[in-house]
Backbone as CSV, one residue per row, in Angstrom:
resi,resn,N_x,N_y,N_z,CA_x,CA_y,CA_z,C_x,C_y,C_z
1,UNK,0.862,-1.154,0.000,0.000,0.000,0.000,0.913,1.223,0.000
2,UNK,0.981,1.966,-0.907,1.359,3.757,-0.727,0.399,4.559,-0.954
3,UNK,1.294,6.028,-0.664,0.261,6.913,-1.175,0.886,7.679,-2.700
4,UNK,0.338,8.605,-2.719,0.691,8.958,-4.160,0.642,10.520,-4.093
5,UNK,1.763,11.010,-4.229,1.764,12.425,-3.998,2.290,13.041,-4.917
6,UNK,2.649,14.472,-5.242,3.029,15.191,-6.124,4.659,15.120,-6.624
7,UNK,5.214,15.011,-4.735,6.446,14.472,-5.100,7.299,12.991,-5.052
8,UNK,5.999,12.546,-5.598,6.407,10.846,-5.757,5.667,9.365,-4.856
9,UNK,5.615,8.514,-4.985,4.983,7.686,-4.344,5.576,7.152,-2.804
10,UNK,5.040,7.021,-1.750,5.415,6.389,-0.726,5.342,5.082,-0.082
11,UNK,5.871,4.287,0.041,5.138,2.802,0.444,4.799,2.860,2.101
12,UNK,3.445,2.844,2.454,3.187,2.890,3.781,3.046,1.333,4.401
13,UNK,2.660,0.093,3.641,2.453,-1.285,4.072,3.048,-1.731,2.769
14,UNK,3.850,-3.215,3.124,4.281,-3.731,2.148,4.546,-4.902,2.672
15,UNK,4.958,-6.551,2.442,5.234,-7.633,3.392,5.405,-8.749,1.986
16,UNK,6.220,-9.636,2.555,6.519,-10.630,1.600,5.169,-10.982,0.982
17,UNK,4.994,-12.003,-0.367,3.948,-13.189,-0.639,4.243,-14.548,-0.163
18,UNK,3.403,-14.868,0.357,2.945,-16.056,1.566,3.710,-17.495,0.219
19,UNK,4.046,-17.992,0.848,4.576,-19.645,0.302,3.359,-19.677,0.239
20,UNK,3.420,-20.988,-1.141,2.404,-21.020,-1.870,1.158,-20.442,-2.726
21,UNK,1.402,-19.039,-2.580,0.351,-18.454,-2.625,-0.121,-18.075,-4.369
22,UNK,-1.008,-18.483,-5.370,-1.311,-18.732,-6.281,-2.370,-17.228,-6.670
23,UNK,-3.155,-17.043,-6.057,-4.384,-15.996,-5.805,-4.749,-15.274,-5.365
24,UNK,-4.898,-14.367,-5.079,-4.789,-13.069,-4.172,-6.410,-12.064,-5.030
25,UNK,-7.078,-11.958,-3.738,-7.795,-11.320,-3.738,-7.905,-9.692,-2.959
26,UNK,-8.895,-8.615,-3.517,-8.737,-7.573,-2.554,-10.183,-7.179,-2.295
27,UNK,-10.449,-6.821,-0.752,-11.809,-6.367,-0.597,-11.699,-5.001,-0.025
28,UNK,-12.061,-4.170,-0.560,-12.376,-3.163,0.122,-13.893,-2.843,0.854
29,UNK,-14.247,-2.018,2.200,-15.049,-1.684,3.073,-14.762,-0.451,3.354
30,UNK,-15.907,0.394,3.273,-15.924,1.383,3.293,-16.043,1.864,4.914
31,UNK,-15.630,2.528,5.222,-15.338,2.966,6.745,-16.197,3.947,7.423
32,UNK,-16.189,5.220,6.559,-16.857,6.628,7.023,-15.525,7.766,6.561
33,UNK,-16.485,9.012,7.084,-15.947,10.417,6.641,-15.268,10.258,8.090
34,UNK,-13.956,10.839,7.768,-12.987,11.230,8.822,-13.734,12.713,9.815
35,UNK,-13.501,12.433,10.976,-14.038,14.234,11.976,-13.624,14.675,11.413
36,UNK,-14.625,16.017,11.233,-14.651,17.071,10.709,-14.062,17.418,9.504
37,UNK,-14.001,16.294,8.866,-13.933,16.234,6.674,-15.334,16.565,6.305
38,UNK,-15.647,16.906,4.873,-16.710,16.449,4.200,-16.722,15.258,3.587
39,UNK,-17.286,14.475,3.008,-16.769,13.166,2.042,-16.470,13.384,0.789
40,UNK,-15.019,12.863,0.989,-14.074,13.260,-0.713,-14.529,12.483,-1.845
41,UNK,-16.166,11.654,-1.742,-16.222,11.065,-3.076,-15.148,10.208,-3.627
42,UNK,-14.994,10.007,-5.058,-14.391,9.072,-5.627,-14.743,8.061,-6.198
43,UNK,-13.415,7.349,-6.409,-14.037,6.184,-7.184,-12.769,4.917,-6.782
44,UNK,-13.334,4.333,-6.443,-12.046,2.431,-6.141,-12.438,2.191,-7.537
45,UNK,-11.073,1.503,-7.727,-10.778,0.165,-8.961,-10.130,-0.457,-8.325
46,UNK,-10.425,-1.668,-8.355,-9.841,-2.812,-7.743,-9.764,-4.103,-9.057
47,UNK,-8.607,-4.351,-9.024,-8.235,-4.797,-9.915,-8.436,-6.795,-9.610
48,UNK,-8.521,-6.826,-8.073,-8.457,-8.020,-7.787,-9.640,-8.016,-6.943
49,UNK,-10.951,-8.028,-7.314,-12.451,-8.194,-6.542,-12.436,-9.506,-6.611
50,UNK,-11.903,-10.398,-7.605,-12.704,-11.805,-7.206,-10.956,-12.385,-7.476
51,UNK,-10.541,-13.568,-6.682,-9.335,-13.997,-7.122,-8.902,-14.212,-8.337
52,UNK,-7.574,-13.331,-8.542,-7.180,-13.683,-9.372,-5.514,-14.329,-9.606
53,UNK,-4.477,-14.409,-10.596,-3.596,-14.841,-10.620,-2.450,-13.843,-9.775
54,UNK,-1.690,-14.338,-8.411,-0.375,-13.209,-8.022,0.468,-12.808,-9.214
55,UNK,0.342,-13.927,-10.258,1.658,-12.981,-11.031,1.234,-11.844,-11.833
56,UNK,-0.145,-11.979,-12.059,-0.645,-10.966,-12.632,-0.878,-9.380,-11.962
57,UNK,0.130,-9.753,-11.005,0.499,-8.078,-10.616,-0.815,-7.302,-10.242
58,UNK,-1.928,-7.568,-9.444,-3.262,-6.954,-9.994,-3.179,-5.809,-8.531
59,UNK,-3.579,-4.211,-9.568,-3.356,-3.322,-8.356,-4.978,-2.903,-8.066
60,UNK,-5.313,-1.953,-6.874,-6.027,-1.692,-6.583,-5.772,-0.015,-6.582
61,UNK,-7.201,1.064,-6.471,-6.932,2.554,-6.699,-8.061,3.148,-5.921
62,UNK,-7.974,3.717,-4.916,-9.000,4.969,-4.218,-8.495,5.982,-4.750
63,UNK,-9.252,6.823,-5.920,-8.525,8.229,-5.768,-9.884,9.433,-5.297
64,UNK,-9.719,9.838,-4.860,-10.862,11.302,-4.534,-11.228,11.727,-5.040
65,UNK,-12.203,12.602,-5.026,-13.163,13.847,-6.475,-11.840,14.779,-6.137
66,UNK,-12.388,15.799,-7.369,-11.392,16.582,-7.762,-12.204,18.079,-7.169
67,UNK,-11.383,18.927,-6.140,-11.888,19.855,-5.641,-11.408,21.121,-5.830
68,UNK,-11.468,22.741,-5.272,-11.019,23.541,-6.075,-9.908,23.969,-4.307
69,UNK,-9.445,25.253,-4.549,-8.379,26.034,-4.065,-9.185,26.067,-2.152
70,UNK,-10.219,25.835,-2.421,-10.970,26.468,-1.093,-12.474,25.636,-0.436
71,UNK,-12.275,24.264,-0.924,-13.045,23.418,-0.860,-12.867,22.778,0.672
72,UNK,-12.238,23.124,1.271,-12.110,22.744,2.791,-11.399,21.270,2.856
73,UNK,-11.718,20.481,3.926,-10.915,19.657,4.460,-11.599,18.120,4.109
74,UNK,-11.416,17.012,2.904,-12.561,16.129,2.552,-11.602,15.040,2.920
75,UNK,-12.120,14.043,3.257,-11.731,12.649,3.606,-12.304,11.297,3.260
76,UNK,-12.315,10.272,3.200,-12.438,9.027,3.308,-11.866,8.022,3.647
77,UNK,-12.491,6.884,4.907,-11.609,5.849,5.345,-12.166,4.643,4.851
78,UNK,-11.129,3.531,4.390,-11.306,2.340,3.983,-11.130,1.665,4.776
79,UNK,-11.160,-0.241,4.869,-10.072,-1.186,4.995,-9.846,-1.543,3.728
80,UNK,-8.963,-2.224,3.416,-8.579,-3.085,2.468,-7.908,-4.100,3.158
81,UNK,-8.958,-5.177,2.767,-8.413,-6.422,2.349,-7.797,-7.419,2.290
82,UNK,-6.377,-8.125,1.966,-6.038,-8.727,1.573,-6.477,-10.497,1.358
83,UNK,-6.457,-11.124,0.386,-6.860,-12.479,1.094,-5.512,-13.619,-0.044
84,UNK,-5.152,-14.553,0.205,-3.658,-15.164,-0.589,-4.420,-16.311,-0.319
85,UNK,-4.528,-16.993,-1.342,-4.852,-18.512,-1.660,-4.244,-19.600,-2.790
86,UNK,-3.631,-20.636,-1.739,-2.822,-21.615,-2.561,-3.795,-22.404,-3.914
87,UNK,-3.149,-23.472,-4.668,-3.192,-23.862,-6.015,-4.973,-24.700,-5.944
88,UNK,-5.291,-25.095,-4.502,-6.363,-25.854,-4.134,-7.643,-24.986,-4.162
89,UNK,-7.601,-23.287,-4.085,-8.240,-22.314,-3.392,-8.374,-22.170,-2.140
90,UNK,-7.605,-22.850,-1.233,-7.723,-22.401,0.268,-7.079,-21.484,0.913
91,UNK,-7.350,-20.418,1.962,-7.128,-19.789,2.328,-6.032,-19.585,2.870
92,UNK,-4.438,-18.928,2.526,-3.489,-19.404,3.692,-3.072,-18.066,4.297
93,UNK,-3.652,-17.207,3.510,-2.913,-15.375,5.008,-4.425,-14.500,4.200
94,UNK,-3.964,-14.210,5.539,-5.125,-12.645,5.330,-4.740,-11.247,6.427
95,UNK,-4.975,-10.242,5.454,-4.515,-8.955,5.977,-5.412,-8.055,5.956
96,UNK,-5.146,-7.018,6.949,-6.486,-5.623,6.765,-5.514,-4.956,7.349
97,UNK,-5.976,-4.209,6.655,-4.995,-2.413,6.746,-6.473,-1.576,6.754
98,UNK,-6.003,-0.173,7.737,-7.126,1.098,7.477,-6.232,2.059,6.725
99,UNK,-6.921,2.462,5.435,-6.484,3.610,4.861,-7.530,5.052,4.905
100,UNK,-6.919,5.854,5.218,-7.533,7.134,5.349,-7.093,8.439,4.070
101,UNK,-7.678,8.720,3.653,-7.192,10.100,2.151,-7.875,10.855,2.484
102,UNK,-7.495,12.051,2.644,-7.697,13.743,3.003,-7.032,14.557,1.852
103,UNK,-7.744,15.242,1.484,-7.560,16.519,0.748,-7.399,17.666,1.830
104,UNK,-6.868,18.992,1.235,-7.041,19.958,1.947,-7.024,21.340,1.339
105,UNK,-8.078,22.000,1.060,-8.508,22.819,-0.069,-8.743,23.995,0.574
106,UNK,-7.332,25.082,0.988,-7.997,26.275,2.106,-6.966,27.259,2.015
107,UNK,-7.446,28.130,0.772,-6.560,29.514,0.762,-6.485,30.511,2.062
């Protein structure tokens, strides 16, 4: 997981792939508006909603609506996900992370 900023990407979670692991799925859950945000809208792509192949690299994307110079303070919190399943389909790791994205729009 990173974030994605103007001056370049950051990796905030990152961890090996599990032995054996063939499939990898991602779920996202929607959380709520952060105190005192408005809700930043948007849109997820998730590239891995239903399992698919690890080598196929499959990414996932929260990005926010697009706001102006003075749009105040907007947020949204997720979990995401993770789920890794060997060659049989069974389950062998699972992960959840909370991600939070804030804008901040205040001449």
């Amino acid at each position: 997981m990173y974030s994605a900023t103007p001056a370049g990407n950051v990796v905030k979670l990152s961890g090996a792939l599990p032995s054996g692991a063939v499939t990898v799925q991602y779920t996202w859950t929607y959380v709520g508006v952060p105190s005192g945000d408005v809700d930043a809208g948007g849109t997820l792509t998730n590239g891995a909603s239903t399992p698919v192949a690890v080598s196929s690299n499959p990414a996932d994307y929260y990005t926010t609506g697009t706001f102006g110079p003075t749009s105040g303070s907007r947020g949204r919190t997720y979990q995401m996900r993770v789920d890794f399943y060997n060659a049989a389909g069974s389950s062998i790791s699972s992960s959840t992370a909370t991600m939070t994205a804030e804008t901040e729009g205040s001449i």
